[in-house]
C-alpha positions as CSV (number, residue, x, y, z in Angstrom):
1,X,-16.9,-41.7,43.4
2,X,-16.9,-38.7,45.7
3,X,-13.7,-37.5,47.6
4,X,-15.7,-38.2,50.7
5,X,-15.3,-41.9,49.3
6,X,-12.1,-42.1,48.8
7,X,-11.7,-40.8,52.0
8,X,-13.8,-43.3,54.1
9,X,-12.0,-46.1,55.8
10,X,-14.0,-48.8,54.8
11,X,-13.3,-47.8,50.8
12,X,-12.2,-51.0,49.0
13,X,-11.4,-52.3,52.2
14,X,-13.5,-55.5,50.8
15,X,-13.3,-57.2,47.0
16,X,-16.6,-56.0,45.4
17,X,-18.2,-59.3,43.5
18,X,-21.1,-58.1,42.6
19,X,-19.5,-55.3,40.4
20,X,-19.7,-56.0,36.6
21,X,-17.3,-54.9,34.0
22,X,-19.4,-53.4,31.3
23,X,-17.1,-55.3,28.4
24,X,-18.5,-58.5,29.9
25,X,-22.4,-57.9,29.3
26,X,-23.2,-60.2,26.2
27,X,-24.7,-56.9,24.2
28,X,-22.4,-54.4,25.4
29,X,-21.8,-51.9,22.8
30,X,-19.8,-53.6,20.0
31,X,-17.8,-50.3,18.7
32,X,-16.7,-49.3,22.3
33,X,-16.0,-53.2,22.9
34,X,-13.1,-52.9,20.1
35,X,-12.3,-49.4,20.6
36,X,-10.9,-50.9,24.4
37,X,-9.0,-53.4,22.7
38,X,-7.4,-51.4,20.4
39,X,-6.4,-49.3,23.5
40,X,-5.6,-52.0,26.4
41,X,-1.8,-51.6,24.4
42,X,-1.6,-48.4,25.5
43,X,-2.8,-48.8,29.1
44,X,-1.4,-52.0,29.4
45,X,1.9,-50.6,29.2
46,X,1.5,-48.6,31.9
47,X,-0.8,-50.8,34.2
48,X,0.5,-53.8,33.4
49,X,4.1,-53.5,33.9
50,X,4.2,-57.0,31.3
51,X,7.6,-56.0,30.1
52,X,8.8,-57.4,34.1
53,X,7.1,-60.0,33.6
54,X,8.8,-61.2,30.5
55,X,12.7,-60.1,31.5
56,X,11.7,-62.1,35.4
57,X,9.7,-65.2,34.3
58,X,9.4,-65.9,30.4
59,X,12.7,-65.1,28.8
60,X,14.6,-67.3,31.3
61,X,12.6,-70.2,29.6
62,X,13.2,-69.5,26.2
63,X,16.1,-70.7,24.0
64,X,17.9,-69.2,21.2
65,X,17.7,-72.5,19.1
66,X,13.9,-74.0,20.2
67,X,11.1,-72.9,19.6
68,X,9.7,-72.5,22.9
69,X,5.2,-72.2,23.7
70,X,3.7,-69.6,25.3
71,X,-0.3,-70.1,26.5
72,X,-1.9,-66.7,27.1
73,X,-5.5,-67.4,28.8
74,X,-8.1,-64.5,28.2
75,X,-6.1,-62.8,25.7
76,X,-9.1,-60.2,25.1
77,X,-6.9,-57.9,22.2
78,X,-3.9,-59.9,22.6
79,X,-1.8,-56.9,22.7
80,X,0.8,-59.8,25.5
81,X,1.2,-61.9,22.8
82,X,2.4,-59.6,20.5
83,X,4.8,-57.6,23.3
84,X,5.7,-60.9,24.4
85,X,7.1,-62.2,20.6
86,X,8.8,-58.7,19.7
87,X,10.8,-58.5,23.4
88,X,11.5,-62.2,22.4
89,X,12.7,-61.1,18.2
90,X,14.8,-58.5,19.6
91,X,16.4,-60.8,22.4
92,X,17.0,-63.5,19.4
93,X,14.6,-66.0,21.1
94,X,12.6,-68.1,19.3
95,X,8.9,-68.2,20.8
96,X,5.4,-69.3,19.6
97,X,2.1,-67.6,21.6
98,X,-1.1,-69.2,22.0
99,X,-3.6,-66.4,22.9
100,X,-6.6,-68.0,24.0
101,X,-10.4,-66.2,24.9
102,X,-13.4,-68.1,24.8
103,X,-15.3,-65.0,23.9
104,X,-15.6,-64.6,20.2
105,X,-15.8,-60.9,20.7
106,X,-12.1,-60.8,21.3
107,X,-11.2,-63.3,18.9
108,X,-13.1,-61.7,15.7
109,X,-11.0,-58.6,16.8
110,X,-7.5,-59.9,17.1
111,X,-7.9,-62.2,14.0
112,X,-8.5,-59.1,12.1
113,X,-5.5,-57.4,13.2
114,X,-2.3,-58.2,11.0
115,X,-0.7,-61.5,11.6
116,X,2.1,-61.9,13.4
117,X,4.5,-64.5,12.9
118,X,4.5,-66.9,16.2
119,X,0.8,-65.4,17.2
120,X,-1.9,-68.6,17.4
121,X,-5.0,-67.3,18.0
122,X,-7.7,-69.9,19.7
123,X,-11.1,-69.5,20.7
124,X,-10.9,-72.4,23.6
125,X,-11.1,-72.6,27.2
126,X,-8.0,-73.9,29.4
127,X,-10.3,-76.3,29.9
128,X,-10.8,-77.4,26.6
129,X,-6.4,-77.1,26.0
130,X,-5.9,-79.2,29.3
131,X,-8.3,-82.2,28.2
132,X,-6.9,-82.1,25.0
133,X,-3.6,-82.8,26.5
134,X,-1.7,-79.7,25.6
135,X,1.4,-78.8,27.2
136,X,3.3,-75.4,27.3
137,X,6.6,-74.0,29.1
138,X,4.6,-70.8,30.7
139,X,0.7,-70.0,31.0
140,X,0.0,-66.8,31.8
141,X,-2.8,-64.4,31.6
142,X,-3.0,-60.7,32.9
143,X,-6.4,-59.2,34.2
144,X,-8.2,-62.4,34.5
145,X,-8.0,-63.0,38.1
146,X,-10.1,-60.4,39.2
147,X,-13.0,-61.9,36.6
148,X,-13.4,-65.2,38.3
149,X,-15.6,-66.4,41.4
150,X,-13.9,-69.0,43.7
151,X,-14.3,-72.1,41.9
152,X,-13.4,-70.5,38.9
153,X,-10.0,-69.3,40.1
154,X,-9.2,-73.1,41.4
155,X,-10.0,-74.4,38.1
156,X,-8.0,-72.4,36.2
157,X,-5.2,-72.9,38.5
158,X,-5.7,-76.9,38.3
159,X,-6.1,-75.9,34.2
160,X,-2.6,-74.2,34.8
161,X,-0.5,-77.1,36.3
162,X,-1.7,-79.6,34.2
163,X,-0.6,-77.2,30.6
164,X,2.5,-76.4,32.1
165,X,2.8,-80.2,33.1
166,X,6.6,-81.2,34.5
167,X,9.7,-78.7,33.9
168,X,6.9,-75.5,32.9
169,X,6.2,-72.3,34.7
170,X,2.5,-70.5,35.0
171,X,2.3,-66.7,36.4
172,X,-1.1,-64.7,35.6
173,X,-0.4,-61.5,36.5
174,X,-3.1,-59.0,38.3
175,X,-4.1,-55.7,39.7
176,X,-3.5,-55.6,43.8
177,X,-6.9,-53.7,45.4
178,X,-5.5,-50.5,46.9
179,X,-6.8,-47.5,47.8
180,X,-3.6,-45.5,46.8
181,X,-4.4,-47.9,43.0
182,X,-7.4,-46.7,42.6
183,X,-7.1,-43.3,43.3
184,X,-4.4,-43.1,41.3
185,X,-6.1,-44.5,38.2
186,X,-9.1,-42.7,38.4
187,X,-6.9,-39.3,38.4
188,X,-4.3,-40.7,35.9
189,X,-6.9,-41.9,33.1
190,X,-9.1,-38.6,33.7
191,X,-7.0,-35.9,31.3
192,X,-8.1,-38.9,28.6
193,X,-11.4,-39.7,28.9
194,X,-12.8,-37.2,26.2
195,X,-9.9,-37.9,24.2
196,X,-7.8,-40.9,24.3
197,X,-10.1,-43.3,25.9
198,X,-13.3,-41.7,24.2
199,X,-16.0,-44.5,23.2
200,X,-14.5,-47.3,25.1
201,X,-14.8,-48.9,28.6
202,X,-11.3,-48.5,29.5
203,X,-11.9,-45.7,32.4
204,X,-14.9,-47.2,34.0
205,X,-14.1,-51.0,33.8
206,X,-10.3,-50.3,35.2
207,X,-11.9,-48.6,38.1
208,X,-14.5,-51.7,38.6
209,X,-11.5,-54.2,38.1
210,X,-9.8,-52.8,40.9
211,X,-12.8,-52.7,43.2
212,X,-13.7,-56.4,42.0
213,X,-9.6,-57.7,42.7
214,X,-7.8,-59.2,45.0
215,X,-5.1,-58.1,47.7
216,X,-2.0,-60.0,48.4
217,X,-3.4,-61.6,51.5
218,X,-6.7,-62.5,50.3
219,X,-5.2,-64.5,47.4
220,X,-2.1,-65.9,49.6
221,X,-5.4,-67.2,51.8
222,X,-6.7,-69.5,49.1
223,X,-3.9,-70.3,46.8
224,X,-3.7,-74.2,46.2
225,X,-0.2,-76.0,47.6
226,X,2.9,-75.4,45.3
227,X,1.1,-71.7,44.3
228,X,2.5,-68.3,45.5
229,X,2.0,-65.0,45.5
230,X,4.6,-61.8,45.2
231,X,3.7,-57.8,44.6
232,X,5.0,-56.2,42.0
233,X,4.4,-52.0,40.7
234,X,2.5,-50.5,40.4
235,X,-0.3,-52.3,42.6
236,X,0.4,-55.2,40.8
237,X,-0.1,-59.0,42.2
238,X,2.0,-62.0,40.5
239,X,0.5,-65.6,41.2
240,X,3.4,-68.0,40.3
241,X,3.5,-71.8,40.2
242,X,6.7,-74.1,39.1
243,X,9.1,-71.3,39.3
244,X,12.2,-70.8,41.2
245,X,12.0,-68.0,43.8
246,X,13.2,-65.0,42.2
């Protein structure tokens, strides 16, 4: 992208669809595939801002003497699941993660990883979880959102409410479409590209998933009843259903 891109008004002024992540063609590259999710821990925890999430919307669920469940939809590396169950060790919670992809790519990666005590890994749908009559105290998911068409989004919404069922929580966690987002990404990630992020898709598909995502208003626009939607930093959209205002 040229600087005379950046600087045209009508930059990212509309979610590109049609963009494809190149970890999402079926014979991407294999080694650069797992190279990203060996690093999405790294840019996750700058991106991502998932340790917010957990102190605002998952630790007020859990319980000291319960074992609470955790559903974790499109885990990719499941590098959330395991943040999510050390903040919990540390804060003396008890918590079990279901990390969930229905891309065996993902899967075959994270199962070779060490285990992790609470860490159920699941190559299923939310589909397949909500027939099945499964039921947890949060869903979540972070950089799905921006993946999904229309119809897709409703049904993992409907998929949402009927996991968390009565008394649960769902957030899913995304990137917000900005011009001041993407700009910053591009220049934040490019000291790494020969280095850090060498042989993966981490700078090009986070500069496609911010073109392809939504902003606060478009989502707002189409969220179901009961469903809203707050900002959070940096560029960061949280879609909540069942949970207090906070």
């Amino acid at each position: 992208m040229s600087s005379r891109g950046f600087l045209d008004r009508g930059f990212l002024a509309e979610r590109d669809e049609s963009a494809t992540e190149l970890m999402d063609e079926p014979d991407g590259d294999v080694a650069k595939l797992e190279r990203t999710y060996e690093r999405f821990r790294l840019i996750n925890a700058v991106v991502s801002n998932q340790r917010a999430v957990y102190r605002r919307w998952i630790r007020p669920c859990l319980s000291a003497t319960e074992v609470r469940r955790v559903l974790d939809i499109g885990t990719g590396g499941a590098d959330l699941p395991r943040a999510l169950l050390r903040w919990a060790r540390a804060d003396g919670l008890r918590l079990e993660v279901t990390a969930i992809d229905p891309d065996p790519r993902a899967l075959d990666w994270a199962l070779r990883q060490p285990a992790d005590p609470g860490l159920v890994l699941r190559r299923v749908s939310s589909a397949d979880l909500a027939t099945a009559g499964e039921r947890f105290d949060v869903v979540t998911s972070n950089h799905v959102l921006h993946h999904l068409d229309g119809r897709q989004l409703g049904a993992l919404l409907a998929d949402s409410e009927r996991l968390a069922g009565d008394g649960g929580i769902a957030v899913h966690g995304d990137i917000e479409r900005t011009r001041l987002g993407y700009v910053g990404f591009a220049l934040g990630t490019l000291p790494f590209e020969r280095n850090l992020f060498k042989g993966s898709y981490i700078r090009p598909d986070g500069l496609t998933s911010i073109r392809r995502s939504h902003t606060a208003a478009e989502l707002a626009a189409v969220l179901p009843a009961g469903w809203r939607v707050r900002r959070g930093i940096p560029s960061r959209l949280e879609v909540v259903w069942g949970a207090p205002d906070a």
